[in-house]
C-alpha distance (Angstrom), angle and dihedral (degrees) to the residues before:
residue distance angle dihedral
X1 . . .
X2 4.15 . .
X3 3.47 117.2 .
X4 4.02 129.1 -156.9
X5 3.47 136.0 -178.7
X6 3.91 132.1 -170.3
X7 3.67 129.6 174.1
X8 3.24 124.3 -149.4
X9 4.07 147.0 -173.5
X10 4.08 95.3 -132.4
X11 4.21 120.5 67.5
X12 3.50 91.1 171.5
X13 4.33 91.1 51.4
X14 3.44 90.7 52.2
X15 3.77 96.2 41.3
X16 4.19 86.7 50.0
X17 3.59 86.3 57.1
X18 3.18 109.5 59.3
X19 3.90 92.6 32.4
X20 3.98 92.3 55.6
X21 3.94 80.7 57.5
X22 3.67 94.6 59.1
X23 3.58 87.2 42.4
X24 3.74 92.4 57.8
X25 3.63 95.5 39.3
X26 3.75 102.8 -99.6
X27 3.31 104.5 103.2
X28 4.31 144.0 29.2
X29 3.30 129.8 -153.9
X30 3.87 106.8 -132.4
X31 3.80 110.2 172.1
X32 4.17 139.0 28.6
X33 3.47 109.8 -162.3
X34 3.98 116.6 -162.4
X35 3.95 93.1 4.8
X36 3.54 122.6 138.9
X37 3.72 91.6 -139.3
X38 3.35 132.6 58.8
X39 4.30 114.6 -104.1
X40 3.63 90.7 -104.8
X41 3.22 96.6 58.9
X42 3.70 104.4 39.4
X43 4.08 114.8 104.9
X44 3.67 120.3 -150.6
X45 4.00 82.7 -101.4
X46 3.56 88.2 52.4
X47 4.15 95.4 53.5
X48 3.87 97.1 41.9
X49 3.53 95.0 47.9
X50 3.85 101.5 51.8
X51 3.98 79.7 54.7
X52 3.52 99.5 48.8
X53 3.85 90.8 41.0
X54 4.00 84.6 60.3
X55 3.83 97.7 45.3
X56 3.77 85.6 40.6
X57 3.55 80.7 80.4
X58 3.64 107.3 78.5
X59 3.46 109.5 26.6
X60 3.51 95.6 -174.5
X61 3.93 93.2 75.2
X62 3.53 106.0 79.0
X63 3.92 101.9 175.8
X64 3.90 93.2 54.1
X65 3.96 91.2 135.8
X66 3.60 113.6 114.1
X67 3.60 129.3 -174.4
X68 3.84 127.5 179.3
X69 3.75 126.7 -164.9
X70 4.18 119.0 -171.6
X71 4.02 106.4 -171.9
X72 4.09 114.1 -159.1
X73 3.74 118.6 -148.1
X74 3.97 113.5 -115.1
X75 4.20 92.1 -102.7
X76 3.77 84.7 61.1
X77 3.69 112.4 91.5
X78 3.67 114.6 178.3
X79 3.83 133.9 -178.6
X80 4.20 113.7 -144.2
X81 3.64 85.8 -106.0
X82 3.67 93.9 72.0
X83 3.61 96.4 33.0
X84 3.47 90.2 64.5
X85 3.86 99.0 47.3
X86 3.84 85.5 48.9
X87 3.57 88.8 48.6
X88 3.90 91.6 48.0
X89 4.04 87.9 48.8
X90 3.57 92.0 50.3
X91 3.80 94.9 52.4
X92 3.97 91.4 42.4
X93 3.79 88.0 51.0
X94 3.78 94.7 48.1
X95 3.72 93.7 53.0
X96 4.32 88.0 -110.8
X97 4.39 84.3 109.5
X98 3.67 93.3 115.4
X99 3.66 103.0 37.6
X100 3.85 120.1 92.4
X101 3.51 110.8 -104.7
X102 3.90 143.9 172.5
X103 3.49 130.9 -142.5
X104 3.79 123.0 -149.5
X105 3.98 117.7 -171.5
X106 4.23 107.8 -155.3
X107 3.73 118.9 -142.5
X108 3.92 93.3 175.9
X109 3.95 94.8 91.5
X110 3.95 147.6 56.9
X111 3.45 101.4 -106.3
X112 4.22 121.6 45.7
X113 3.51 110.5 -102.0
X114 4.01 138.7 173.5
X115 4.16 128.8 -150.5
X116 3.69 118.1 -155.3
X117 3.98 121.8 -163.9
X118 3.51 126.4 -156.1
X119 3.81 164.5 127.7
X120 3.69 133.1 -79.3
X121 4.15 98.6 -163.8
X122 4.01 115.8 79.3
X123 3.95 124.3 -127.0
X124 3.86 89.2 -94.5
X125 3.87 92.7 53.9
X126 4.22 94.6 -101.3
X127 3.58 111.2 133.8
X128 3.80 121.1 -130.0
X129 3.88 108.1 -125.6
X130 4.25 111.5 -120.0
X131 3.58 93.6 -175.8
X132 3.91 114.8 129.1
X133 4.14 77.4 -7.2
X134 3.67 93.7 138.7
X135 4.28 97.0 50.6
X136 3.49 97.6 37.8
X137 4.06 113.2 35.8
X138 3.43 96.9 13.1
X139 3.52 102.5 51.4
X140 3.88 91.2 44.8
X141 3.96 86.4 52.8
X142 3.78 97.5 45.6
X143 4.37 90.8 50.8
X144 4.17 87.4 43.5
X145 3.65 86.0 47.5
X146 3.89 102.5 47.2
X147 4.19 85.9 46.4
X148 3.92 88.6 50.9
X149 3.97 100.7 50.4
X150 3.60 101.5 22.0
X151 3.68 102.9 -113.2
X152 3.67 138.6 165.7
X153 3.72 105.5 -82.8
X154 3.82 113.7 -120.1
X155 4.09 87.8 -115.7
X156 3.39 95.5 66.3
X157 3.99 93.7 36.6
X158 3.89 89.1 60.7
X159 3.92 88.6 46.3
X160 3.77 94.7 52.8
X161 4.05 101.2 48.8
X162 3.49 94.2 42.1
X163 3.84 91.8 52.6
X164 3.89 80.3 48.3
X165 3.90 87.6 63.1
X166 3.74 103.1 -124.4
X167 3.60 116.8 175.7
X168 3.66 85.0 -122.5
X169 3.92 131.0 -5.1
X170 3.55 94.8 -124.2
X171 3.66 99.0 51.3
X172 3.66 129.9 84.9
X173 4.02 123.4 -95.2
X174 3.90 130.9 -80.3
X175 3.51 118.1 -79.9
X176 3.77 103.5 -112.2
X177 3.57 113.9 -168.9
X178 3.72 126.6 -122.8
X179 3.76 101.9 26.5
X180 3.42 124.6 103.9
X181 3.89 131.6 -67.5
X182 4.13 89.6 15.4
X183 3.80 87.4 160.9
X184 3.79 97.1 47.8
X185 4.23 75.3 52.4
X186 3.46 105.1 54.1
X187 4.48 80.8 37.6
X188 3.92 86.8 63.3
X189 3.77 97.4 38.5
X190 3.79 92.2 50.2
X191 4.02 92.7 43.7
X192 3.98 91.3 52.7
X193 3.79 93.6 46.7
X194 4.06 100.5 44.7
X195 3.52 83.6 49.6
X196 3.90 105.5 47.0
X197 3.38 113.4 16.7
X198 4.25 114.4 82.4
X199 4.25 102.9 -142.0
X200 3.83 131.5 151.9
X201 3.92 105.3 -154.9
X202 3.54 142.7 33.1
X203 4.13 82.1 -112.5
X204 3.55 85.7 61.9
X205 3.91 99.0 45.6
X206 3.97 90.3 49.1
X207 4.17 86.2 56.1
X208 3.86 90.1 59.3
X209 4.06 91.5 30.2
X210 3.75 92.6 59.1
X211 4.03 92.7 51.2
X212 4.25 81.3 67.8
X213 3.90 91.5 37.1
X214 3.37 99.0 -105.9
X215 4.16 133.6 132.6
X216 3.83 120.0 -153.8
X217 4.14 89.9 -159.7
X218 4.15 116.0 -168.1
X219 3.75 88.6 -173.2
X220 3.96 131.8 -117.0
X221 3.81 123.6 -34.4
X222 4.13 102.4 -90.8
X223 4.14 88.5 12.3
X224 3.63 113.4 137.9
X225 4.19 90.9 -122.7
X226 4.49 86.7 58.2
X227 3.82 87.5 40.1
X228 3.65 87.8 61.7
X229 3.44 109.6 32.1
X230 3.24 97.6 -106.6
X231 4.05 129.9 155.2
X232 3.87 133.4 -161.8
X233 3.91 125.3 -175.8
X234 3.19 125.4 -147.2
X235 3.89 140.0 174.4
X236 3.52 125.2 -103.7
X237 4.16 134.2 -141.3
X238 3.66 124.7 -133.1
X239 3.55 94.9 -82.7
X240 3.73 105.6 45.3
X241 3.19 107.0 -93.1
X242 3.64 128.6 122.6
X243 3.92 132.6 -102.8
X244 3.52 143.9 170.9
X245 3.70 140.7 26.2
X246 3.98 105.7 -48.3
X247 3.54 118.1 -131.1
X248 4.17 124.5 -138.7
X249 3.81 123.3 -106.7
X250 4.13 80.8 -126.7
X251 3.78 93.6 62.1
X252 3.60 102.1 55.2
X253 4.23 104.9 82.5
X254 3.79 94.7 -132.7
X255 3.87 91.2 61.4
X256 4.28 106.9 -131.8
X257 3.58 90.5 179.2
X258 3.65 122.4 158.7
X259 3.92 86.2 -110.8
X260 3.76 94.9 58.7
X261 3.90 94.8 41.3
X262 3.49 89.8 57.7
X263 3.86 86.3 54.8
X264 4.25 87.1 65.8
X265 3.69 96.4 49.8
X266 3.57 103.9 88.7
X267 3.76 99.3 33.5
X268 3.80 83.9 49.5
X269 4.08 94.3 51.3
X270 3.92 85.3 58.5
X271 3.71 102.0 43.2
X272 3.85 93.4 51.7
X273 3.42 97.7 51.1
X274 3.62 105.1 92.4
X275 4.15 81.2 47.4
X276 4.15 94.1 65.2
X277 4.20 98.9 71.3
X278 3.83 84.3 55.6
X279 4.09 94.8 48.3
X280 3.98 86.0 40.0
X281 4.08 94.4 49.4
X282 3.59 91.1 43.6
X283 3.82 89.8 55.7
X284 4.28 100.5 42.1
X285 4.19 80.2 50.9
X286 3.46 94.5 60.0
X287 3.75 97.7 35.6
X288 4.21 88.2 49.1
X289 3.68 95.9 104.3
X290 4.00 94.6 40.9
X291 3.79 94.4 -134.6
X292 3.30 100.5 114.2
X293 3.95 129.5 120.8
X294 3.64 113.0 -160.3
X295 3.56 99.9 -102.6
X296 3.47 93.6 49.2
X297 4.07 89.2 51.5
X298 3.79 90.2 51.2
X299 4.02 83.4 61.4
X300 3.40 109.3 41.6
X301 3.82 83.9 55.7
X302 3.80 91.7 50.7
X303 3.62 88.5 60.8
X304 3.75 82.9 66.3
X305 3.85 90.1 57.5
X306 4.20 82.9 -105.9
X307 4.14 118.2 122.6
X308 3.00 125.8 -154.6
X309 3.97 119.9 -147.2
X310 3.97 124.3 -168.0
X311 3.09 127.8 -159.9
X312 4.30 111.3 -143.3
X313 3.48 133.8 -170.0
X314 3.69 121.8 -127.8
X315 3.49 87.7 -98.0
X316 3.76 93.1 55.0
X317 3.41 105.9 -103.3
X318 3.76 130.6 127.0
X319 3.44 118.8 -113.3
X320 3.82 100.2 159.3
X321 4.38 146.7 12.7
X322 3.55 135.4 -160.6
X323 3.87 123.7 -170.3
X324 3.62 121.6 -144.8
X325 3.76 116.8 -155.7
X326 4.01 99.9 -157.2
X327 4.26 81.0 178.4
X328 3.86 92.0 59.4
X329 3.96 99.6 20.7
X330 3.66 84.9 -120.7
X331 4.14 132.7 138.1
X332 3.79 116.2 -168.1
X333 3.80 118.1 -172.8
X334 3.78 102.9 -125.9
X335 4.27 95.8 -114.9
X336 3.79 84.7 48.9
X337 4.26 84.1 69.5
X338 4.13 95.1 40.2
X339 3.69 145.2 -60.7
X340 3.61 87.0 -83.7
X341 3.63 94.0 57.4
X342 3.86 104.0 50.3
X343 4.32 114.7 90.7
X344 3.73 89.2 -84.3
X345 3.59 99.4 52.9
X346 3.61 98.6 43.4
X347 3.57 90.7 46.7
X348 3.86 89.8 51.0
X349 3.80 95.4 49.5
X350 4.10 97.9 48.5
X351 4.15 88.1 47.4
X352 3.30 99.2 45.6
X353 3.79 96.2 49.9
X354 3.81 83.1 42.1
X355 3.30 86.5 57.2
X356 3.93 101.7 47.3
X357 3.69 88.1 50.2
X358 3.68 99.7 52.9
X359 4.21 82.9 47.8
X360 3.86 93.8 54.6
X361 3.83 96.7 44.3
X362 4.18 84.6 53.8
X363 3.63 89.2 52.7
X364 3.66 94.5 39.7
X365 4.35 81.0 51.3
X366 3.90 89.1 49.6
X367 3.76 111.0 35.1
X368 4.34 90.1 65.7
X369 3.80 91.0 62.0
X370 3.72 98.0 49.7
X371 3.53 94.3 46.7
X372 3.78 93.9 44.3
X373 3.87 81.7 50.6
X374 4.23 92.0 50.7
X375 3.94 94.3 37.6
X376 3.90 112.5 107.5
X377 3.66 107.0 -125.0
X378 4.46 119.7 -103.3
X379 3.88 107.7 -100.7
X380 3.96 94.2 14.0
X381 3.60 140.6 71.2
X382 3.29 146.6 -110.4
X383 3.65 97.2 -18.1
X384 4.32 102.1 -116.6
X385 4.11 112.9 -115.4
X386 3.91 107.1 -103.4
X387 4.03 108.9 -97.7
X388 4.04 104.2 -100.9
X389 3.90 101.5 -120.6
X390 4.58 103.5 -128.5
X391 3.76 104.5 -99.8
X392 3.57 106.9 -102.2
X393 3.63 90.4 66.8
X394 3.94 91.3 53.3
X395 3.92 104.3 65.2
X396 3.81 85.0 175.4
X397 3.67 99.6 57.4
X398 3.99 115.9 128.1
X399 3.77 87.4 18.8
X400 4.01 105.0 142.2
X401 4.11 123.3 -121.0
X402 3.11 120.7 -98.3
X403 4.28 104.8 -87.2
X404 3.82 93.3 -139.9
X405 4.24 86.0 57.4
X406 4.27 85.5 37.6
X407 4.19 85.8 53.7
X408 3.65 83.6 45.6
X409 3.61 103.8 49.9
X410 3.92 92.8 39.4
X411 3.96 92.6 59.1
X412 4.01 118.1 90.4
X413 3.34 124.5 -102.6
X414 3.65 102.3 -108.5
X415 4.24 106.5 -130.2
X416 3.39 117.8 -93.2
X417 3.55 130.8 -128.4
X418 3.87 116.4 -101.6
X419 3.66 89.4 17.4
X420 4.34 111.2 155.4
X421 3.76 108.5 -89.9
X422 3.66 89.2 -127.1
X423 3.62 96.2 61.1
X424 3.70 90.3 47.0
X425 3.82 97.5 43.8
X426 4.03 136.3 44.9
X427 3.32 99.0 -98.2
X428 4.49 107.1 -126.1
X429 4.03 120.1 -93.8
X430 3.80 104.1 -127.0
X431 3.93 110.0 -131.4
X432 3.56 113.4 -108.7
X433 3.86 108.7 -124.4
X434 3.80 111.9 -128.4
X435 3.85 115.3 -133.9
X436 3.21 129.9 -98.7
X437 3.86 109.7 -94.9
């Protein structure tokens, strides 16, 4: 079982969530905790204001939203009978036992899940303390928990998605095309990335989009969609390309219209900043030694839970790169970090280091032979000049080197490491003493 906890400044936001989801099928509520009604007769009026009643009570706290999600591995299969007595054992173990609560179970996902929504500030107006909540209390509860009911430990939970390779192991599944409820899909992917992820165009939202197989599409230049400002989604195949019928911004109930995006962009460019020396470091680390093709760059920087996403012509050749931070939910178009960071640059610093390598293992290929040539053989002495054969026995006399070995030979030895000072440094004039008049 993973646990997470987020607090928040808005009951009735994270009420409407979860309540649009049972509105649009992808969710039930299954349990009202503290209510003086029972569930099926509780309005949405009814469950936001018992919450807001509570938190009403210390109006000093401003974040007193709290909402809980407990994620079940895909062995786990669980009836709403015990989800609500693990959901009850949770909150008891957490110290949230007295506080009203609901509890949400979410059908909209591959792996069985349950949301609970709730209130930090007690009936007499104390507020529980959160901090360190989710390592201390939390963690105890979830181990207890897993013992109790026999679930999947969260270990081996973590293990399985990410061999499943998930974007991110928090976030919902791929879209795959074809099977059934694709729009409620692409719905869940889009709802999880608007909300979490920190980007600044609709460039940058297609580099995390694609990672789920999906395509935020604006239309073609001069197209009466782009003219508009309209936006379509669609899924995407395993290569790229795109399939299906694509879906309007409009029909999806949380709204990701090119209008609203637009909205995030600037709060998002000042939120993400403190994330870019992280992204930036991680990159000049793996670029340190200069041997890196492309390909290999975009995985040594995947190791570091970073992805790197080019953008290719049809010919092939890259004309753009976004980084997505799955560590601080960010995506940073690659000029946005530096010139050296943009398709060009990158490009530009793996060739030419590609380049200088292959140059240095030529020399070290041709250097051996000339010296072996020069050096004056052990036990002998100077080592006679070969006799010049007369020129009609040399048809290949006067032919020129080779001018990749020429290039070669002409470049300077680079110095060496553990070389003799002297022969690295002008050696010091000693003064001449003047005599003694």
């Amino acid at each position: 079982m993973v646990a997470r906890i987020k607090r928040g400044s808005h009951l009735s936001r994270t009420l409407n969530y979860n309540e649009q989801k049972v509105k649009h099928g992808g969710a039930e509520c299954i349990n009202a905790v503290g209510y003086p009604k029972d569930l099926d007769q509780l309005s949405f009026y009814d469950k936001l204001h018992r919450l807001e009643h509570q938190a009403a009570l210390n109006e000093r706290i401003t974040a007193n939203s709290v909402h809980i999600s407990l994620n079940f591995a895909d062995a786990d299969k669980l009836d709403q009978e015990k989800l609500k007595t693990i959901a009850n054992t949770y909150m008891q173990m957490i110290g949230f036992g007295k506080q009203p609560y609901l509890v949400y179970e979410h059908k909209d996902a591959g792996h069985q899940h349950i949301h609970i929504v709730t209130t930090n500030i007690r009936a007499d107006g104390s507020k529980i303390e959160m901090n360190n909540i989710g390592r201390n209390q939390s963690e105890k509860a979830r181990k207890t928990i897993e013992v109790l009911y026999g679930l999947t430990k969260a270990e081996q939970q973590k293990q399985t998605q990410s061999q499943q390779q998930k974007p991110d192991h928090f976030g919902p599944p791929r879209v795959q095309y074809g099977k059934n409820g694709t729009k409620q899909a692409i719905s869940n992917v889009l709802e999880y990335v608007t909300q979490e992820y920190k980007f600044t165009s609709l460039g940058e939202l297609n580099a995390i989009l694609q990672l789920y197989n999906v395509a935020a599409d604006p239309g073609e230049k001069d197209s009466r969609l782009r003219r508009h400002k309209g936006l379509l989604y669609r899924v995407l195949d395993e290569n790229g390309n795109k399939i299906g019928t694509p879906i309007k911004a409009s029909a999806f109930w949380h709204k990701p219209t090119l209008a609203n995006l637009e909205k995030k962009y600037a709060k998002n460019e000042i939120l993400r900043v403190q994330h870019k020396k992280h992204v930036k470091v991680n990159i000049d680390w793996a670029l340190r030694n200069g041997k890196l093709t492309l390909e290999e760059l975009k995985q040594a920087l995947a190791r570091e839970r970073i992805e790197m996403v080019v953008q290719r012509t049809e010919e092939g050749k890259a004309y753009g790169v976004t980084f997505v931070d799955f560590k601080s939910k960010s995506a940073f178009k690659g000029s946005d970090l530096g010139k050296e960071y943009s398709a060009k640059g990158l490009e530009q610093r793996c060739r030419i280091d590609q380049e200088e390598t292959e140059t240095v293992k030529q020399r070290q290929q041709i250097r051996p032979a000339i010296r072996q040539r020069q050096t004056p053989s052990s036990g002998q002495g100077t080592r006679p000049a070969p006799s010049v054969p007369p020129p009609s026995s040399s048809p290949d006399m006067g032919r020129p080197l080779s001018p990749s070995i020429l290039e070669i030979l002409l470049q300077p030895i680079p110095e060496q490491e553990g070389a003799p000072y002297e022969l690295t440094h002008d050696m010091k004039k000693k003064k001449k003493r003047r005599p003694k008049l």
